[in-house]
C-alpha positions in Angstrom: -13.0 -22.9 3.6 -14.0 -19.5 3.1 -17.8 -18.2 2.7 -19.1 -15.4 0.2 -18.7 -12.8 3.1 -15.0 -13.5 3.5 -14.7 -12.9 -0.5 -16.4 -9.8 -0.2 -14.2 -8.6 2.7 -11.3 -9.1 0.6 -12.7 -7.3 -2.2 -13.7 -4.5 -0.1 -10.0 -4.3 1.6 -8.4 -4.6 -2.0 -10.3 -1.5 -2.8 -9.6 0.5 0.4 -6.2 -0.3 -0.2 -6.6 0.9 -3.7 -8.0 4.3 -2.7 -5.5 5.1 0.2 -2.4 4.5 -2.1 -4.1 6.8 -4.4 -4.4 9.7 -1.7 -0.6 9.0 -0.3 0.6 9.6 -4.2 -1.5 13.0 -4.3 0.6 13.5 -0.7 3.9 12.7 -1.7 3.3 15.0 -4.8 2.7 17.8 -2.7 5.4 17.2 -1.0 7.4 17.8 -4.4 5.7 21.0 -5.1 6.7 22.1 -1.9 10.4 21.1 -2.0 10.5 23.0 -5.3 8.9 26.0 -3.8 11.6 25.7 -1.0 14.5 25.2 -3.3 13.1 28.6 -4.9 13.1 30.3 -1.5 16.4 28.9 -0.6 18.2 30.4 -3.8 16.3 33.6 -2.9 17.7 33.9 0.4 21.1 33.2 -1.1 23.7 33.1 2.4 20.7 33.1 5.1 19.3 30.1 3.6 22.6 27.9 2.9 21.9 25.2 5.5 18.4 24.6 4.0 19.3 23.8 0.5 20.6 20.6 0.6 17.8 20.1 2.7 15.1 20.1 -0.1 18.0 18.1 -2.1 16.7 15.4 1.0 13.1 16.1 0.4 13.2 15.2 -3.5 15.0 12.3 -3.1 12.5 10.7 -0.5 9.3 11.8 -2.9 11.0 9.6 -5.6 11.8 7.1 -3.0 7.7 7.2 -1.8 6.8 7.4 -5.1 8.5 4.7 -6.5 7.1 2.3 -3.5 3.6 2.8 -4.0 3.5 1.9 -7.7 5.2 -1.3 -7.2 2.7 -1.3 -4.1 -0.1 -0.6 -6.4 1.0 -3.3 -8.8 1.0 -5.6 -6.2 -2.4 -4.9 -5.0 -3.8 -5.2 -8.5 -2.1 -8.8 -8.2 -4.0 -8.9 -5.2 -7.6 -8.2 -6.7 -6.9 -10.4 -9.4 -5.8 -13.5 -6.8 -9.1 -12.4 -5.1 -11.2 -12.9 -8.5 -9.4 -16.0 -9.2 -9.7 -17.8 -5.3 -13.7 -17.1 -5.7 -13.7 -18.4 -9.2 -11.7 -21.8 -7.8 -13.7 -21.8 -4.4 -17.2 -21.9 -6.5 -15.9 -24.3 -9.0 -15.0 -26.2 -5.8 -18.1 -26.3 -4.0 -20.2 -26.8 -7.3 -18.2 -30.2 -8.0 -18.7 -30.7 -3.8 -22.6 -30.1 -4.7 -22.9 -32.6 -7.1 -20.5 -35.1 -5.3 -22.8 -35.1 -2.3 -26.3 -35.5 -4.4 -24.5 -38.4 -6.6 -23.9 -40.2 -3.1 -24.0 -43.8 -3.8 -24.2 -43.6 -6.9 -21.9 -46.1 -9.1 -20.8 -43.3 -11.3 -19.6 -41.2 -8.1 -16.1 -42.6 -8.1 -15.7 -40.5 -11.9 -16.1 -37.1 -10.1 -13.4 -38.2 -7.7 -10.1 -37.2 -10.0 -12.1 -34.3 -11.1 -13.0 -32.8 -7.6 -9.3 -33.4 -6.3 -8.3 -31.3 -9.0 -10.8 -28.6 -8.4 -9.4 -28.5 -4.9 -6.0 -28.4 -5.9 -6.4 -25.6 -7.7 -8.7 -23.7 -5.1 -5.8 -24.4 -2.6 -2.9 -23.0 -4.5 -4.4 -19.9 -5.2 -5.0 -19.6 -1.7 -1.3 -20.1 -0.9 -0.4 -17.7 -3.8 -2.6 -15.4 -2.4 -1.5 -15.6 1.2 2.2 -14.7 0.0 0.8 -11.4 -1.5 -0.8 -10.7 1.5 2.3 -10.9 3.2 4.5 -9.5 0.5 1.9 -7.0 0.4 2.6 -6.1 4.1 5.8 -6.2 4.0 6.4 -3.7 1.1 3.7 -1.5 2.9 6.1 -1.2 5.8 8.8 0.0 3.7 6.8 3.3 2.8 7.2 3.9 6.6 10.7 4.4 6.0 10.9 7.4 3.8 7.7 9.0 5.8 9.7 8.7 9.1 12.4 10.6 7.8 10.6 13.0 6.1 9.2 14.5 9.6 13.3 14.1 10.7 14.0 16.0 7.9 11.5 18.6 8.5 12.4 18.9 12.0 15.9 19.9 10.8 14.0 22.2 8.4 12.7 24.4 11.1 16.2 24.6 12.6 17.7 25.8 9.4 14.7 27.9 9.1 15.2 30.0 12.4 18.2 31.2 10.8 16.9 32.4 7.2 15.5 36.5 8.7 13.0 37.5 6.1 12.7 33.9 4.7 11.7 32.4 8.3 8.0 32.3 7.6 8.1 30.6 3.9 10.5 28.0 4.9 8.8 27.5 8.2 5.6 26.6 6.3 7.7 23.9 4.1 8.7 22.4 6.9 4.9 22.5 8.4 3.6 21.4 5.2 6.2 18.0 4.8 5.8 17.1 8.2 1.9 17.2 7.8 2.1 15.6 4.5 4.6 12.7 6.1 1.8 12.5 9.1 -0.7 11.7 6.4 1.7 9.1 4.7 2.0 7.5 7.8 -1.4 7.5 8.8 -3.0 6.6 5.7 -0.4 2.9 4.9 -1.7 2.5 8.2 -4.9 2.1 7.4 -3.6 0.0 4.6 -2.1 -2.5 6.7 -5.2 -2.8 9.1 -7.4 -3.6 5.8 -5.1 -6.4 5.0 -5.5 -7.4 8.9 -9.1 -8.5 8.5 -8.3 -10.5 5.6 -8.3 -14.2 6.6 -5.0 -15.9 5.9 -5.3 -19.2 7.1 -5.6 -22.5 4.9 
């Protein structure tokens, strides 16, 4: 059964969560910008520059990809709250009608409170298990982000190459490439932290 402190863990995870979603957004934004800035240099640089067009082709398509995660990611977490709101509502109601049972001991009226605290504790335990299942969808959907983050520092790796090769152009592609690696570092670093909020959550039944 869980306690008021376990609630409020779960709120305060929820809203970590919240926050670094919000800041790997702002990243994967940047990461636009600078793909666009890229794709500007690139035409620039015309024949020295070839390789490293398709390149921020690459880039765009795995900011849609990121993007597109973490709003169904963010949906998901707002699910989340709400399941959190609802389990505290259910566990009160639960221990109220546990309250009353245990003053009413001996009573000959107790036996009416029966039907009505199993349902109370039906209730209380489905939302935990709808709950649990968002945790884990939760997690799960978080570990797809580290996908497109992954191959964004591949991709910037390959950037530098193509880079090398680009004579006036080297420094302002080089600096892309610096600037999506950093920004997939930050992706990585900050679902990360999202999946070890969800870790002190407590799970069990």
């Amino acid at each position: 059964m869980k306690n008021n402190q376990q609630n409020k863990t779960q709120f305060v995870a929820i809203a970590s969560i919240a926050a670094e979603l919000s800041a790997v957004m702002d990243v994967a934004r940047e990461i636009s910008l600078a793909a666009a800035n890229a794709k500007a240099i690139a035409f620039r640089a015309g024949e020295k520059a070839r390789g490293f067009q398709p390149i921020t082709d690459f880039i765009n398509e795995l900011v849609k990809e990121t993007i597109a995660l973490v709003n169904e990611i963010n949906a998901q977490a707002v699910d989340l709250y709400q399941l959190t709101v609802k389990e505290y509502r259910m566990t009160e109601t639960y221990n109220s009608f546990q309250q009353v049972r245990n003053l009413v001991d001996g009573a000959l009226y107790r036996q009416s409170l029966e039907a009505s605290h199993a349902a109370a504790r039906q209730r209380m335990l489905e939302t935990r298990r709808q709950f649990n299942l968002h945790v884990i969808r939760l997690l799960d959907s978080l570990g797809e982000v580290m996908h497109p983050a992954r191959a964004a520092r591949v991709i910037a790796a390959n950037s530098r190459i193509e880079a090398s090769q680009a004579g006036e152009y080297l420094q302002s592609l080089q600096a892309v490439a610096e600037s999506v690696d950093n920004a997939a570092k930050i992706i990585h670093d900050k679902v990360q932290r999202c999946r070890s909020a969800l870790s002190v959550i407590d799970t069990s039944d």
